[in-house]
N, CA, C and O of each residue as an XYZ file, in Angstrom:
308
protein
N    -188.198     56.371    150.719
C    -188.357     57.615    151.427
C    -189.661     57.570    152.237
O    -190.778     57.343    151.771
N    -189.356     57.816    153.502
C    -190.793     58.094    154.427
C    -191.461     59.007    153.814
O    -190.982     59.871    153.080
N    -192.513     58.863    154.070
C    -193.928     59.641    153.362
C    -194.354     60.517    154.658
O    -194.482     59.925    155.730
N    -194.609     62.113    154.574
C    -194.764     63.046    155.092
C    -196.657     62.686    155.630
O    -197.493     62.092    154.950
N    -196.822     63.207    156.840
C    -198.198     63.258    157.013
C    -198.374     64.375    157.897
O    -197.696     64.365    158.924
N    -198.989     65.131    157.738
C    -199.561     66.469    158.306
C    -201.176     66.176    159.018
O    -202.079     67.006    159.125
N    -201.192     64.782    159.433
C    -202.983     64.480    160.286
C    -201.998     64.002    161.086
O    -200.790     63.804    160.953
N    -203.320     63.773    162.505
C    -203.407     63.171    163.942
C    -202.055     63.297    164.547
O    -201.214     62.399    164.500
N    -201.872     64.534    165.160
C    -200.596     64.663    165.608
C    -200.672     63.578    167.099
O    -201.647     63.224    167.762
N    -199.286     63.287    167.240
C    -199.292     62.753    168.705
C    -198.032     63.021    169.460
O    -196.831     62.870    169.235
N    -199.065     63.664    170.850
C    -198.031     64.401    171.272
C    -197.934     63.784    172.888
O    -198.090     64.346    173.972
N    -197.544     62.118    172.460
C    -197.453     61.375    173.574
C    -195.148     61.508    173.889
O    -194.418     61.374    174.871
N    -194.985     61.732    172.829
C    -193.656     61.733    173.311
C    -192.799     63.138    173.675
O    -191.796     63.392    174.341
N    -193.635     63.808    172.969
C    -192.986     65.328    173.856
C    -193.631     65.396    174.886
O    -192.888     65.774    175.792
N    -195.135     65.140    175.392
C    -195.755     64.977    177.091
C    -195.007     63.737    177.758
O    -195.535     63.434    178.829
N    -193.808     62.857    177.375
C    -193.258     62.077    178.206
C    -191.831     62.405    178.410
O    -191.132     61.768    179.198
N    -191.269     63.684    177.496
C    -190.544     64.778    177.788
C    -190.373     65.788    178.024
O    -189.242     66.250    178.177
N    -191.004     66.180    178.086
C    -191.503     67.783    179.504
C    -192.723     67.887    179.899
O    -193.179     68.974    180.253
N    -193.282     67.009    179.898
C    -194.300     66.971    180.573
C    -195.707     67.761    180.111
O    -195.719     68.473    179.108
N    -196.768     67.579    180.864
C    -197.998     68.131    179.834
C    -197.805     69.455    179.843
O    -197.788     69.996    178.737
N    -197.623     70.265    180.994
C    -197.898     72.320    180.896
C    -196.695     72.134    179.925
O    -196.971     72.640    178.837
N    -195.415     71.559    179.953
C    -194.635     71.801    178.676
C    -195.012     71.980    176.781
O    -194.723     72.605    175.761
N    -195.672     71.138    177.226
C    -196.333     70.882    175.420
C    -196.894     72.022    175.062
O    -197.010     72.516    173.941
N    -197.328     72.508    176.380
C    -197.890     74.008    175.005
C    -197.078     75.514    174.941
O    -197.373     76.657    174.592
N    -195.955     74.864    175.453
C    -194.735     75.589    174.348
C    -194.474     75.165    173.013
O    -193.446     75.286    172.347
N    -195.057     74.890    172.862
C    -194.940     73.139    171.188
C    -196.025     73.565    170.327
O    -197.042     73.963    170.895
N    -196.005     73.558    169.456
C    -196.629     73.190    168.262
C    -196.299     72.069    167.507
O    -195.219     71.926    166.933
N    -197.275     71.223    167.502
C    -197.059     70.131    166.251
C    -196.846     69.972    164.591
O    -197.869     69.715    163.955
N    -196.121     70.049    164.162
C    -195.862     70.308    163.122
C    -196.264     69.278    161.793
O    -197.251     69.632    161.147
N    -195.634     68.168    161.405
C    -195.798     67.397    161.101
C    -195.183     65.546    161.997
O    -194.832     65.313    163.154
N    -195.332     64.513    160.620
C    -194.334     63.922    160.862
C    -193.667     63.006    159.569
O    -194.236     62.716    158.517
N    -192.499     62.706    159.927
C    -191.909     61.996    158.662
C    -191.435     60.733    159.175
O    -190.627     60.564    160.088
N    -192.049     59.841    158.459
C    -191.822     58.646    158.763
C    -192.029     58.098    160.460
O    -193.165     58.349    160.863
N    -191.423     57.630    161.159
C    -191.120     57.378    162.342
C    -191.647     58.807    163.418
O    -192.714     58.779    164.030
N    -190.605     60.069    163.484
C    -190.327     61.184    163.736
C    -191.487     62.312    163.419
O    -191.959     62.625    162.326
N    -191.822     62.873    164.872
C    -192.563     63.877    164.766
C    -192.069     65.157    165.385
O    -191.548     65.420    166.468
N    -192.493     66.034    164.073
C    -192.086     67.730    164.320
C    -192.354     68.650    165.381
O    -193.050     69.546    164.903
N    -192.171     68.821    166.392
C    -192.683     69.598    167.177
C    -191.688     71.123    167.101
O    -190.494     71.103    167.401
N    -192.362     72.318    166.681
C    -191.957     73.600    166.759
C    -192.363     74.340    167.992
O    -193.536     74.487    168.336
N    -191.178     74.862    168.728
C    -191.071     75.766    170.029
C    -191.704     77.159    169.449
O    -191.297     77.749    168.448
N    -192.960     77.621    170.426
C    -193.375     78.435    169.786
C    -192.727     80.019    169.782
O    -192.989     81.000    169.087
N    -191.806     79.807    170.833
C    -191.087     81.176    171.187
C    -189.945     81.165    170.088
O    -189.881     81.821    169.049
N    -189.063     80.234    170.612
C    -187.562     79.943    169.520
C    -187.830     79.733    167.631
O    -187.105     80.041    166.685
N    -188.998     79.174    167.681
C    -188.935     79.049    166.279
C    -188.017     77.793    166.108
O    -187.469     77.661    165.014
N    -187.786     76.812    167.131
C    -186.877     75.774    166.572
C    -187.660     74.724    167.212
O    -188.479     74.656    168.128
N    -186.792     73.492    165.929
C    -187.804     72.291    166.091
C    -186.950     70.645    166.978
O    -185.932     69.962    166.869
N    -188.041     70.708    167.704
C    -187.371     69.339    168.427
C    -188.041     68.180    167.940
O    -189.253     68.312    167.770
N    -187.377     66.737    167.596
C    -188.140     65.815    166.597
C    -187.479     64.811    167.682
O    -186.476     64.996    168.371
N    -188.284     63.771    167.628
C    -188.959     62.705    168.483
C    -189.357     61.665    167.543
O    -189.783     61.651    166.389
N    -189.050     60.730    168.505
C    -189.921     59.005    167.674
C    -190.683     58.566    168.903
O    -190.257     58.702    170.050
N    -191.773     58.060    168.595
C    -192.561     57.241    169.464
C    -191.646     56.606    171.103
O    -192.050     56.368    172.242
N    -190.732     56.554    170.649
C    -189.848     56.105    171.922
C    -189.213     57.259    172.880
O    -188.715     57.141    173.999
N    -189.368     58.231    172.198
C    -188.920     59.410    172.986
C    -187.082     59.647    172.490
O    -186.282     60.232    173.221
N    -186.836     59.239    171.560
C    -185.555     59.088    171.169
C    -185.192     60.694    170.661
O    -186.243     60.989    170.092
N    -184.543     61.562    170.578
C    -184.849     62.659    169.895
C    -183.734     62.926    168.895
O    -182.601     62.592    169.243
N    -183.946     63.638    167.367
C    -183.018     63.624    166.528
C    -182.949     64.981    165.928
O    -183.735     65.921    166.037
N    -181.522     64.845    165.085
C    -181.269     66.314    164.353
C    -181.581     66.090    163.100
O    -181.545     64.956    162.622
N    -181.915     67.128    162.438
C    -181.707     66.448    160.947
C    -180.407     67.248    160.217
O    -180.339     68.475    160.299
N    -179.473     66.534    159.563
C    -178.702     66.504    159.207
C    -178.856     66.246    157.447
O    -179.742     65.538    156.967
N    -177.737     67.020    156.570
C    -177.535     66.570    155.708
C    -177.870     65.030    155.139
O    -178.889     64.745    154.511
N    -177.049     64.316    155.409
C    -177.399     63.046    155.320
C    -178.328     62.059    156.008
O    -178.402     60.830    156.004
N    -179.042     63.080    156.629
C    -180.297     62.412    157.291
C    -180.327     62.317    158.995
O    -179.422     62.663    159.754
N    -181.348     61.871    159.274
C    -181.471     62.279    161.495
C    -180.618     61.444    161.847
O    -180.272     60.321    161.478
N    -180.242     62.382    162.856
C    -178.668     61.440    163.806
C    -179.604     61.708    165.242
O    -180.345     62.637    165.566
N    -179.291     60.720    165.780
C    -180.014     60.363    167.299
C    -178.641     61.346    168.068
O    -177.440     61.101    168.172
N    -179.404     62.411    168.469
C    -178.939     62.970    170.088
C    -179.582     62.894    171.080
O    -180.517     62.095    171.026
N    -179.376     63.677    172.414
C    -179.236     63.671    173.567
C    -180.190     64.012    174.109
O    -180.099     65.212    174.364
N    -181.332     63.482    174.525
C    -182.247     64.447    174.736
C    -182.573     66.031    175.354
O    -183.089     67.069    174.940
N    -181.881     65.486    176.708
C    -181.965     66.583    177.402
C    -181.016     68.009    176.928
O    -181.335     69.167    177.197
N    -179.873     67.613    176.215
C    -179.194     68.748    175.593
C    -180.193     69.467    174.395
O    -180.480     70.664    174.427
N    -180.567     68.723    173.560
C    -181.358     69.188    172.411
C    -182.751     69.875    172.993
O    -183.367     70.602    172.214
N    -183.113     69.737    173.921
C    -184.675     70.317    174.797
C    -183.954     71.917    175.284
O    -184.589     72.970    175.333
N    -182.758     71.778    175.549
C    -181.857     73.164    176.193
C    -181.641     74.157    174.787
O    -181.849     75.354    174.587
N    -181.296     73.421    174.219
C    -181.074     73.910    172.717
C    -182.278     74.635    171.891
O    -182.032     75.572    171.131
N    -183.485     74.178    172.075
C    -184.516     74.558    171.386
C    -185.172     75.384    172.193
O    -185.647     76.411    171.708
N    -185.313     75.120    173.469
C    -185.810     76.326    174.510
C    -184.726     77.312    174.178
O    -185.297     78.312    173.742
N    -183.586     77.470    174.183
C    -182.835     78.735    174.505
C    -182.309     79.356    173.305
O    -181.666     80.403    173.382
């Protein structure tokens, strides 16, 4: 099991997905393993990211890689 860390957020892959004035719709949350938490501060919902900009859901049985640009629509709206 990935080990949770709540230090040194990096918020190089949500600024390489909406860009910098975007990010501070964001809050950093944590990260687990690979994947970092970023919470929309309006929606209350969370968009999660890997260093590659890959973005995932978390699911029952664990993160399934979606779409980016659908899941960014999803958490804004």
């Amino acid at each position: 099991m990935a080990e949770k860390s709540l230090e040194n957020p990096n918020w190089k892959p949500l600024e390489e997905l909406v860009g910098p004035s975007g990010c501070a719709h964001f809050m950093w949350m944590w990260r687990d393993g690979e994947i970092e938490f970023y919470k929309h501060i309006v929606t209350r919902r969370y968009l999660l990211l890997d260093a590659a900009g890959q973005c995932y859901r978390r699911t029952p049985t664990g993160f399934q890689l979606v779409d980016a640009r659908t899941e960014i629509e999803r958490v804004r709206n």
